[in-house]
C-alpha positions in Angstrom: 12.0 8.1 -6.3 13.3 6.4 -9.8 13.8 2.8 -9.3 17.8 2.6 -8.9 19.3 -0.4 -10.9 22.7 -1.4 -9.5 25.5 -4.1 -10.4 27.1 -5.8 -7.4 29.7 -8.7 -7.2 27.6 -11.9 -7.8 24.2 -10.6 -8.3 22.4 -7.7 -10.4 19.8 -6.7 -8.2 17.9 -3.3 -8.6 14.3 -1.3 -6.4 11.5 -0.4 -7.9 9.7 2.9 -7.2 9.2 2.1 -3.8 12.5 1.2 -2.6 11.6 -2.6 -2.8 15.0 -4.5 -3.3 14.0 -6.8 -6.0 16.5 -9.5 -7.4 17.8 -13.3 -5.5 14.3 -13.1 -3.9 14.4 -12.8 -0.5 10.5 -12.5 0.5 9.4 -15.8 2.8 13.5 -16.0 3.4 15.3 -16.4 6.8 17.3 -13.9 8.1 19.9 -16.2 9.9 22.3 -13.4 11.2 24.2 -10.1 11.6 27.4 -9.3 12.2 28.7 -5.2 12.5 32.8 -5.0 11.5 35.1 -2.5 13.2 35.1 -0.9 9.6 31.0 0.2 9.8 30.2 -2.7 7.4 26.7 -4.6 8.7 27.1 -8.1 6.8 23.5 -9.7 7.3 23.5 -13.2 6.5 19.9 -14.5 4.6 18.2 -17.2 3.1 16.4 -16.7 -0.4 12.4 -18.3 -0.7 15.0 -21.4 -2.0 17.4 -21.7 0.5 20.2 -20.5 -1.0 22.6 -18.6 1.3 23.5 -14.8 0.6 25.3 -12.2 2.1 23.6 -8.6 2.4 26.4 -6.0 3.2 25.7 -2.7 4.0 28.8 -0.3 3.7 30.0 2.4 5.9 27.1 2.3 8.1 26.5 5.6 10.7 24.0 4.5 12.1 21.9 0.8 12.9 19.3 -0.6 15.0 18.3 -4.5 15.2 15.0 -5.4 16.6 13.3 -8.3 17.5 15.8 -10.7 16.0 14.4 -14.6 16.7 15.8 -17.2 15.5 14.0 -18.5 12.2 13.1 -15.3 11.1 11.1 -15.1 7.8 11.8 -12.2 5.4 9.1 -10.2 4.7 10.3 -7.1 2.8 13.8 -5.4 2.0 14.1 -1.7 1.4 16.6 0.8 0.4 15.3 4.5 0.2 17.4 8.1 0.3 17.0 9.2 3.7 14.0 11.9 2.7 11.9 8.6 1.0 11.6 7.1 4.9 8.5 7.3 6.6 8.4 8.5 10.0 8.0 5.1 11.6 10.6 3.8 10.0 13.0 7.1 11.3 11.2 5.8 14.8 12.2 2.4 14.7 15.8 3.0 13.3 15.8 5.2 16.8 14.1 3.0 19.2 15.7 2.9 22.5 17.7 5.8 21.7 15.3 8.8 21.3 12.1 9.1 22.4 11.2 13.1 22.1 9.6 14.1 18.8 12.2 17.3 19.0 14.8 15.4 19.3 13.6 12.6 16.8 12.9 15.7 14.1 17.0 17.2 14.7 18.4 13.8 14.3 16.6 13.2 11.3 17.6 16.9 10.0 20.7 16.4 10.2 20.9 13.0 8.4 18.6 14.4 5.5 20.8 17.4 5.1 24.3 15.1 4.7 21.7 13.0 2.2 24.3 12.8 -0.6 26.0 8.7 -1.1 23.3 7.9 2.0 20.5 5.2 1.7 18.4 4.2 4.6 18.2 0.6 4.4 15.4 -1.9 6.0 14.8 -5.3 6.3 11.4 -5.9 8.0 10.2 -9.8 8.9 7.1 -10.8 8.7 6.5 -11.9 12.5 8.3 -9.2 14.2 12.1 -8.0 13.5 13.9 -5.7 11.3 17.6 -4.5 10.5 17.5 -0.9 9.8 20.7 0.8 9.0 22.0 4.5 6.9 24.8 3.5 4.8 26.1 4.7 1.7 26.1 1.3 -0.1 24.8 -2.1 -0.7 26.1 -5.4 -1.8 24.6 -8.5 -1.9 26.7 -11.6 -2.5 26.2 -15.0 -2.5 27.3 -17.0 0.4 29.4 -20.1 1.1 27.5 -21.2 3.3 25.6 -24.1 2.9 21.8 -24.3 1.4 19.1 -24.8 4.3 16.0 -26.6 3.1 13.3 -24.2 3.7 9.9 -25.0 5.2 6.2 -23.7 3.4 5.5 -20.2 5.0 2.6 -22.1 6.3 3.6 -25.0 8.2 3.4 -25.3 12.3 4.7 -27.6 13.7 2.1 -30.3 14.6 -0.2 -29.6 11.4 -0.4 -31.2 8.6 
Protein backbone atom coordinates (compact mmCIF):
# COMPACT_ATOMS: atom_id res chain seq x y z
CA UNK A 1 0.00 0.00 0.00
CA UNK A 2 1.42 3.73 -0.74
CA UNK A 3 1.55 5.68 2.38
CA UNK A 4 -1.73 7.92 2.07
CA UNK A 5 -1.08 11.66 3.15
CA UNK A 6 -4.31 13.41 4.16
CA UNK A 7 -5.35 17.09 5.43
CA UNK A 8 -7.93 17.15 8.27
CA UNK A 9 -9.33 20.09 10.28
CA UNK A 10 -6.59 20.97 12.83
CA UNK A 11 -3.96 18.48 12.07
CA UNK A 12 -2.04 17.10 8.80
CA UNK A 13 -1.47 13.71 9.73
CA UNK A 14 -0.56 10.98 6.98
CA UNK A 15 0.54 6.46 7.23
CA UNK A 16 3.32 5.22 6.17
CA UNK A 17 3.56 2.00 4.13
CA UNK A 18 2.20 0.03 6.80
CA UNK A 19 -0.81 1.78 7.63
CA UNK A 20 0.85 3.37 10.77
CA UNK A 21 -1.06 6.70 11.48
CA UNK A 22 1.79 8.96 11.98
CA UNK A 23 1.32 12.77 12.94
CA UNK A 24 0.12 14.51 16.90
CA UNK A 25 1.87 11.33 18.21
CA UNK A 26 -0.21 9.19 19.88
CA UNK A 27 2.26 6.11 20.81
CA UNK A 28 2.58 5.88 24.98
CA UNK A 29 -0.97 7.96 24.79
CA UNK A 30 -4.26 7.28 26.71
CA UNK A 31 -7.11 6.32 25.15
CA UNK A 32 -9.64 8.04 27.58
CA UNK A 33 -12.94 7.26 25.59
CA UNK A 34 -15.50 6.36 22.87
CA UNK A 35 -18.47 7.48 22.08
CA UNK A 36 -20.67 5.91 18.69
CA UNK A 37 -23.36 8.84 17.27
CA UNK A 38 -26.73 7.81 15.84
CA UNK A 39 -25.07 9.09 12.55
CA UNK A 40 -22.23 5.97 12.43
CA UNK A 41 -19.54 8.52 13.52
CA UNK A 42 -17.03 6.67 16.40
CA UNK A 43 -15.46 9.85 18.08
CA UNK A 44 -12.56 8.26 20.27
CA UNK A 45 -11.20 10.65 22.68
CA UNK A 46 -7.02 10.39 23.22
CA UNK A 47 -4.21 11.66 24.82
CA UNK A 48 -0.91 12.42 22.77
CA UNK A 49 2.79 11.04 24.56
CA UNK A 50 2.25 15.04 25.87
CA UNK A 51 -1.01 15.12 27.12
CA UNK A 52 -2.59 17.11 24.87
CA UNK A 53 -6.30 16.08 24.21
CA UNK A 54 -7.47 14.98 20.59
CA UNK A 55 -10.38 13.77 19.09
CA UNK A 56 -10.07 10.70 16.57
CA UNK A 57 -13.36 10.53 14.49
CA UNK A 58 -14.05 7.83 12.35
CA UNK A 59 -16.95 8.58 9.78
CA UNK A 60 -19.73 6.52 8.56
CA UNK A 61 -18.70 3.50 10.42
CA UNK A 62 -20.52 -0.19 9.32
CA UNK A 63 -19.05 -1.84 11.36
CA UNK A 64 -16.97 -1.67 15.19
CA UNK A 65 -15.87 -3.69 17.95
CA UNK A 66 -14.21 -2.35 21.35
CA UNK A 67 -12.19 -4.65 23.42
CA UNK A 68 -10.67 -4.62 26.50
CA UNK A 69 -11.21 -0.94 27.23
CA UNK A 70 -9.60 -0.14 31.01
CA UNK A 71 -9.42 2.85 32.22
CA UNK A 72 -5.83 4.40 31.68
CA UNK A 73 -5.26 2.82 28.62
CA UNK A 74 -1.80 3.46 26.97
CA UNK A 75 -1.63 3.78 23.12
CA UNK A 76 0.39 1.48 21.60
CA UNK A 77 -0.16 1.71 17.80
CA UNK A 78 -2.91 3.36 15.33
CA UNK A 79 -3.71 1.89 11.97
CA UNK A 80 -5.67 2.67 8.97
CA UNK A 81 -5.44 -0.06 6.11
CA UNK A 82 -7.98 -0.77 2.89
CA UNK A 83 -9.91 -3.55 3.99
CA UNK A 84 -7.67 -6.22 1.70
CA UNK A 85 -4.17 -4.70 3.77
CA UNK A 86 -5.90 -6.37 7.31
CA UNK A 87 -4.42 -9.34 8.58
CA UNK A 88 -6.59 -12.12 9.49
CA UNK A 89 -6.34 -11.50 13.22
CA UNK A 90 -7.21 -8.27 12.93
CA UNK A 91 -10.58 -9.38 10.67
CA UNK A 92 -10.86 -11.85 13.97
CA UNK A 93 -10.79 -9.35 16.53
CA UNK A 94 -12.96 -6.63 14.60
CA UNK A 95 -15.48 -10.00 14.84
CA UNK A 96 -15.07 -11.25 18.20
CA UNK A 97 -18.10 -12.23 19.91
CA UNK A 98 -19.97 -12.04 16.81
CA UNK A 99 -18.56 -14.88 14.50
CA UNK A 100 -16.70 -17.62 15.48
CA UNK A 101 -16.78 -20.10 12.16
CA UNK A 102 -13.87 -19.61 9.73
CA UNK A 103 -16.79 -19.93 6.90
CA UNK A 104 -18.55 -17.52 8.13
CA UNK A 105 -15.53 -15.25 9.18
CA UNK A 106 -14.19 -15.66 5.25
CA UNK A 107 -18.07 -14.43 3.67
CA UNK A 108 -18.16 -11.48 6.02
CA UNK A 109 -14.95 -10.48 5.13
CA UNK A 110 -15.81 -11.09 1.16
CA UNK A 111 -18.23 -9.11 1.28
CA UNK A 112 -16.50 -6.06 2.95
CA UNK A 113 -13.47 -6.46 0.59
CA UNK A 114 -15.66 -6.53 -2.52
CA UNK A 115 -17.60 -2.95 -1.41
CA UNK A 116 -13.66 -1.94 -0.70
CA UNK A 117 -13.98 1.42 -2.55
CA UNK A 118 -14.16 4.94 0.18
CA UNK A 119 -13.62 1.92 3.10
CA UNK A 120 -10.59 1.86 5.54
CA UNK A 121 -10.30 -0.56 8.35
CA UNK A 122 -9.17 1.31 11.17
CA UNK A 123 -7.30 0.05 14.54
CA UNK A 124 -6.20 1.31 17.51
CA UNK A 125 -4.32 -1.35 19.54
CA UNK A 126 -3.04 -0.55 23.41
CA UNK A 127 -0.25 -1.75 24.62
CA UNK A 128 -1.62 -3.83 27.75
CA UNK A 129 -4.66 -5.18 26.19
CA UNK A 130 -7.58 -3.11 24.29
CA UNK A 131 -8.27 -1.95 20.81
CA UNK A 132 -10.98 0.12 18.81
CA UNK A 133 -11.37 -1.48 15.50
CA UNK A 134 -13.84 0.00 13.11
CA UNK A 135 -14.53 0.06 8.80
CA UNK A 136 -15.29 3.42 7.96
CA UNK A 137 -14.79 5.51 5.03
CA UNK A 138 -13.01 8.36 6.71
CA UNK A 139 -10.76 9.75 9.38
CA UNK A 140 -10.44 13.00 11.26
CA UNK A 141 -8.44 13.83 13.94
CA UNK A 142 -8.94 17.07 15.73
CA UNK A 143 -7.81 18.60 18.54
CA UNK A 144 -9.78 18.58 21.63
CA UNK A 145 -11.19 21.09 24.22
CA UNK A 146 -10.63 19.21 26.72
CA UNK A 147 -8.20 19.87 29.13
CA UNK A 148 -4.32 18.57 29.03
CA UNK A 149 -3.76 15.59 31.46
CA UNK A 150 -0.18 15.40 32.79
CA UNK A 151 0.98 12.17 31.59
CA UNK A 152 2.98 9.63 33.71
CA UNK A 153 6.56 7.79 32.20
CA UNK A 154 5.42 4.52 30.39
CA UNK A 155 7.43 3.04 33.20
CA UNK A 156 6.28 4.06 36.38
CA UNK A 157 4.13 1.62 38.96
CA UNK A 158 2.83 2.81 41.45
CA UNK A 159 5.03 2.16 44.53
CA UNK A 160 8.53 2.38 42.55
CA UNK A 161 10.61 4.80 42.35
Amino acid sequence: MNAMSLQTKDESWKTDAGGLVLGPGFHDGLLSGVWLSRKGTLSIYVNNYKGEPYTISLTNVSLMNVLEFWGGSIIGDVFLWPPSRASMHRWRRLFAGRISSDLALEAEISKIRGNEENRYFFCLECSYGGEVLAICEGLEISRDPREQVEMEPVNAIEGEE
